[in-house]
Structure formats: C-alpha cells, structure tokens
C-alpha positions as CSV (number, residue, x, y, z in Angstrom):
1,X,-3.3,-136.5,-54.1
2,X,-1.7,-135.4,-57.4
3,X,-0.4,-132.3,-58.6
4,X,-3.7,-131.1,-59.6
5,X,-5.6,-131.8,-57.3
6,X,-3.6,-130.1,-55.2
7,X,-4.3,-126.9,-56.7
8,X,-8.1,-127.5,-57.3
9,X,-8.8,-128.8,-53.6
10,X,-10.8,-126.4,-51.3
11,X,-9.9,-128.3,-48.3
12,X,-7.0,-126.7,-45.9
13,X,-4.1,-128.9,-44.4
14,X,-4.8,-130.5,-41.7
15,X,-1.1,-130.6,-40.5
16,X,0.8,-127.8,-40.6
17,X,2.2,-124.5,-38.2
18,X,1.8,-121.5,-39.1
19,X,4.0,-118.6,-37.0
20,X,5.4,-115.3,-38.2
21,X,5.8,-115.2,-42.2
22,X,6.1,-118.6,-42.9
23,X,3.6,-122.0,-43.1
24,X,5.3,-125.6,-42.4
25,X,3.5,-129.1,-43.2
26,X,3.9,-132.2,-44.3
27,X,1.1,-132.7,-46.9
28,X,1.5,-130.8,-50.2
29,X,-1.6,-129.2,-49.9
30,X,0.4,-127.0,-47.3
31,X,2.4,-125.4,-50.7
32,X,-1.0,-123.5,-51.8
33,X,-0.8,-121.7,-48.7
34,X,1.6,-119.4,-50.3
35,X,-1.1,-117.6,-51.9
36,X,-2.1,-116.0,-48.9
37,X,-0.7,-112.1,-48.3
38,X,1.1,-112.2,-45.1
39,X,3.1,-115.9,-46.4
40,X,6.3,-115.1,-48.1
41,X,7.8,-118.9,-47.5
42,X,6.3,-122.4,-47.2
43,X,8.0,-125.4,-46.7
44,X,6.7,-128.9,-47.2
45,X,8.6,-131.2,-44.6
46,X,9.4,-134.7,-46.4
47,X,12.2,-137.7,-45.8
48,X,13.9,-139.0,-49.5
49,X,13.2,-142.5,-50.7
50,X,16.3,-144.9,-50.1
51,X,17.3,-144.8,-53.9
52,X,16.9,-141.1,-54.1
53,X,19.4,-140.2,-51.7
54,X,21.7,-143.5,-53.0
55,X,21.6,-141.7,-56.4
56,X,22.3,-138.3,-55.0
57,X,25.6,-139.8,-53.4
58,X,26.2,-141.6,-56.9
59,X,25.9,-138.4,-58.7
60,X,28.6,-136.5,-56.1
61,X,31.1,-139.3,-56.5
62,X,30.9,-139.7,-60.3
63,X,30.1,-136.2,-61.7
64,X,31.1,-133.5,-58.8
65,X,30.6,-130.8,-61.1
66,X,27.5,-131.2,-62.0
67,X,25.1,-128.6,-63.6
68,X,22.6,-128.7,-65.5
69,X,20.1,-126.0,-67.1
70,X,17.2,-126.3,-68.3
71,X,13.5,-125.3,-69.5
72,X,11.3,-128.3,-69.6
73,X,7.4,-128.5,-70.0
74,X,5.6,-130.0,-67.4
75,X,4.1,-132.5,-69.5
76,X,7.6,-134.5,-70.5
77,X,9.3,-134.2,-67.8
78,X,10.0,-137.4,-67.5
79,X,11.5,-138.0,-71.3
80,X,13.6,-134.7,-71.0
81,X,15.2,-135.2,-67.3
82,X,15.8,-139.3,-68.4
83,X,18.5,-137.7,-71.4
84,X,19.6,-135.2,-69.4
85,X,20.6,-136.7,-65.9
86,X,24.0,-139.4,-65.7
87,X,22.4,-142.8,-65.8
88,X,23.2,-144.3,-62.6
89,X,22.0,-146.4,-60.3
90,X,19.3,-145.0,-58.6
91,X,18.0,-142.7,-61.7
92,X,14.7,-143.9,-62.2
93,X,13.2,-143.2,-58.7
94,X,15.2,-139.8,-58.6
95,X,13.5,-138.7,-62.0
96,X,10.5,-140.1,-60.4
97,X,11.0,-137.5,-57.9
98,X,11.7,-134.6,-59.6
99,X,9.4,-134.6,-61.7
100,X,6.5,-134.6,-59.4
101,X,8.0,-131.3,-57.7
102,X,8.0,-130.2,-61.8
103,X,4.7,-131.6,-61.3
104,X,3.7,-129.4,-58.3
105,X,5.3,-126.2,-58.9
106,X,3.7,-126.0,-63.0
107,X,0.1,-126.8,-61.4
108,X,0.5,-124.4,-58.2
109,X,1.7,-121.3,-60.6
110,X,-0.3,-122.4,-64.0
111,X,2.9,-122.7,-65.8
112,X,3.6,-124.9,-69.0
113,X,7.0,-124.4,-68.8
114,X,9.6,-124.5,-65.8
115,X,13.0,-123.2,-65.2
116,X,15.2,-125.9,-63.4
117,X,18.6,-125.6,-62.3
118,X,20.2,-129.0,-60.5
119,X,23.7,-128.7,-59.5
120,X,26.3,-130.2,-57.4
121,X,27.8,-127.6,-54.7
122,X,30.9,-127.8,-52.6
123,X,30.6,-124.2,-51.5
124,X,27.9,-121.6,-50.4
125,X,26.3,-119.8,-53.7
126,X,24.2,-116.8,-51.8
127,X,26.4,-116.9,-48.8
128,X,24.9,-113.9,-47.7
129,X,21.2,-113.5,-46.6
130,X,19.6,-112.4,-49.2
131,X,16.0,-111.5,-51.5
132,X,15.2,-112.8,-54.8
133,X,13.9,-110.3,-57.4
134,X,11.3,-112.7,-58.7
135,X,8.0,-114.0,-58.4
136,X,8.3,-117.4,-55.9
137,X,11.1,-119.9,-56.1
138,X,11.8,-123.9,-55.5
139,X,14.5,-124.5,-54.2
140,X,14.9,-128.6,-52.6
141,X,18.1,-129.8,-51.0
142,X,18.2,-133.5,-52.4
143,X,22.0,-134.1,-50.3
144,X,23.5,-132.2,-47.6
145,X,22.5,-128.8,-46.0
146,X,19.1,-127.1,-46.9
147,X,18.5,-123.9,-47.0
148,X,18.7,-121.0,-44.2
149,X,16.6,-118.3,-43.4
150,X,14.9,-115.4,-41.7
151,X,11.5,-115.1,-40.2
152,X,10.0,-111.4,-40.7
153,X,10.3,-110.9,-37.3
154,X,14.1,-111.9,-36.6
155,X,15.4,-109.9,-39.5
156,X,16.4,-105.9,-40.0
157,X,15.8,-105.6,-43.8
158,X,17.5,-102.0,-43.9
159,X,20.8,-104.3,-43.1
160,X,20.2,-106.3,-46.7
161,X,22.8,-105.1,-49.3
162,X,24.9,-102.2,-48.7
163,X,23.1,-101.7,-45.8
164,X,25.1,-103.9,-44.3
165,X,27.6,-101.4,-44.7
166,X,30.3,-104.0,-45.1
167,X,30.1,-105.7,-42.3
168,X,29.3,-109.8,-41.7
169,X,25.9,-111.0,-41.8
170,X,26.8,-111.8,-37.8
171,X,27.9,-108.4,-37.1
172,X,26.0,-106.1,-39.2
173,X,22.3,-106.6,-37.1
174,X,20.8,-107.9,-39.6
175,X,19.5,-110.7,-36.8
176,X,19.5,-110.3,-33.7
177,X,21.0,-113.5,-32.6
178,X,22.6,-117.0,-34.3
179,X,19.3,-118.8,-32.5
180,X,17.2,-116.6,-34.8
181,X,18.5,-118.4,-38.2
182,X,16.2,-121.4,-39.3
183,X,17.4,-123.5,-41.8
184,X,15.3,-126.2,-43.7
185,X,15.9,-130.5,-43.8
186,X,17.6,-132.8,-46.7
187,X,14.4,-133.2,-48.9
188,X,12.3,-130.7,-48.2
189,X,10.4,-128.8,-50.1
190,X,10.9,-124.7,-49.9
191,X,8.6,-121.6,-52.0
192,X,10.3,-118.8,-51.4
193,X,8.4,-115.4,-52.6
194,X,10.3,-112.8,-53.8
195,X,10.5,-109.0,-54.3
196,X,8.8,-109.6,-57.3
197,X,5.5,-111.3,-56.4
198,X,2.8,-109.0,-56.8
199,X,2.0,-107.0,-54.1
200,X,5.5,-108.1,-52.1
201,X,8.2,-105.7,-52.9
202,X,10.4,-105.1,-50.2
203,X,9.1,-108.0,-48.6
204,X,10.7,-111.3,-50.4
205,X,11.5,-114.0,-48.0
206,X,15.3,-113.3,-46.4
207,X,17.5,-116.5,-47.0
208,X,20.8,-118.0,-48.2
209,X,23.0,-121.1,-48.8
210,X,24.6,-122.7,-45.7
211,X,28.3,-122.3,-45.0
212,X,30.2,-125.7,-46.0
213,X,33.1,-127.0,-45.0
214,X,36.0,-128.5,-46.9
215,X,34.7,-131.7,-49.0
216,X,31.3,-131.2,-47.8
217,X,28.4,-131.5,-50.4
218,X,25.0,-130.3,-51.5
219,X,22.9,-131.6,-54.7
220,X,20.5,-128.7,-54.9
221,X,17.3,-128.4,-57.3
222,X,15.9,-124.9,-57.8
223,X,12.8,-123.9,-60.0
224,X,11.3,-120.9,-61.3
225,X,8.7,-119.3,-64.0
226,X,10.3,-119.9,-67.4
C-alpha cells in the first residue's frame, strides 16, 4: 500500500497492540491511528534493508559529523535528498527509504512541504525526558539506539522541567522504576504528538535520546510540519 492509500483506507490494522497511550504495528496503516484522542505515540515496528544499514555505517565512518537541514516538498524528494546526501555506496536504496517515510508523513498530515533533520550523533541530544511544543513529530533511528519513552501511566508529568527540581530523571519520580522506560528498535518508525497538537496540551508524548557511550553512534532522521 502507498503513502496514499494509507491515508484514504477505511480499513483498521490488522496487527497491532494497543495499551496505555500508545499504538504498536507493523503495517503503516497502524501510523493513522494517531488521529485518535487518547494516542499521543505510534510506532511502526520495521527491520532496514541490508544496503540501508551498510550505508548508515558508510555515512558514520566517512562523514561523522553529519547534519543536514532541510525543507523539501514531498513531490521531489527524491531529486533533492540525491544532491544533498554523500554519495556512497548504499545511497540509492537509503534515499529510497527516506523518502517513502517523506512519503508517509506529507500524506498522513496533508503537508506539501516537510521539515527534515538527518544527523550523525555520538551523544544524547534531549537527554532528559522530555515534551515537544509542536504538533506530531518523526523521528526514525536508521543506526544505533532508538528512541526512549514514557507510557501515560508510568510517568509523573508535574516532575517534567523544573519540576524536577534539579534532580536526575532517576531520582526525581518522574517514573517510578527503570522497568517502566520503553525505548523503540533501529528502523522503526515513531509519531510522537506534542503539546501542541490540538486538543493535547499538557499531554505530548514524554520521551528522549538514549544515553551513549564513548564511540558509540546514532544516524537519526526527524521530521516535522514545515
């Protein structure tokens, strides 16, 4: 099913779990799910392609400070990411990728253009659990650690920000024990709605980046309205 379809099609997934805040599948259709009230993050499980993941590894060894910004229409994508990614071994297929993610986040949110951020990461960006003030966010681990999080259920939100009052995410309450932070696979696919979905304020899905050790990577895609 393409991007489209996705978006048009009545029927429900078939194959996913659905438990506290947050929906789990691994059919796309399972993204539209994030439409309904009481969702604040979906996640679409998926294993990378071989030359995906080769070109990931590529893109750590040869450019480890990678970062790239960009707004691109989601009817080019192809042409832009092609001038705008290192041209390694591996690039077609990853391009292929991406842009069907483009693909699927433009059609899900009616967008004709997309704010994407790609980056290599040797250290924790959000390392502190965290809402975004926006409307709903992709974010993809491509290499390395995905992204952790809270269910509604396992997470004191008077503890977010200086609530915390200066104490670790560990120490502060916030959760009430390590067992309660989930934390999504390399590849998959993550909507996170924030504070500033309509209707959601206060309620944005809780997450952050994972702690990495010394020389450990991530290549990490996020997208958002333009």
């Amino acid at each position: 099913m393409g991007a489209a379809e996705l978006v048009e099609s009545n029927v429900y997934v078939k194959s996913y779990q659905s438990e506290d805040n947050h929906i789990t599948g691994d059919s796309p259709e399972v993204l539209t799910t994030i439409y309904e009230e009481q969702v604040n993050l979906v996640i679409l499980q998926r294993s990378l392609p071989g030359e995906v993941t080769s070109y990931c590894q590529k893109l750590v060894d040869n450019n480890p400070n990678f970062n790239l910004r960009s707004v691109l229409s989601h009817k080019t994508p192809t042409q832009s990411l092609t001038s705008l990614l290192p041209d390694l071994a591996g690039q077609s297929a990853f391009i292929e990728d991406l842009a069907l993610l483009l693909d699927m986040y433009s059609c899900l949110f009616d967008l004709g253009e997309v704010g994407l951020r790609l980056q290599v990461l040797d250290r924790a960006m959000c390392p502190r659990f965290h809402t975004d003030k926006l409307g709903c966010r992709l974010v993809s681990t491509y290499y390395g650690q995905g992204t952790e999080w809270l269910g509604n259920c396992s997470v004191d939100r008077s503890k977010l920000g200086a609530g915390n009052m200066g104490l670790s995410d560990d120490e502060s309450g916030l959760y009430p024990h390590a067992a309660s932070i989930q934390q999504a696979s390399e590849g998959d696919v993550v909507l996170l709605k924030g504070d500033g979905w309509f209707g959601n304020d206060g309620f944005g899905a809780v997450h952050r980046s994972p702690a990495l050790t010394l020389g450990e990577k991530r290549v990490v895609v996020t997208m958002d309205f333009a």
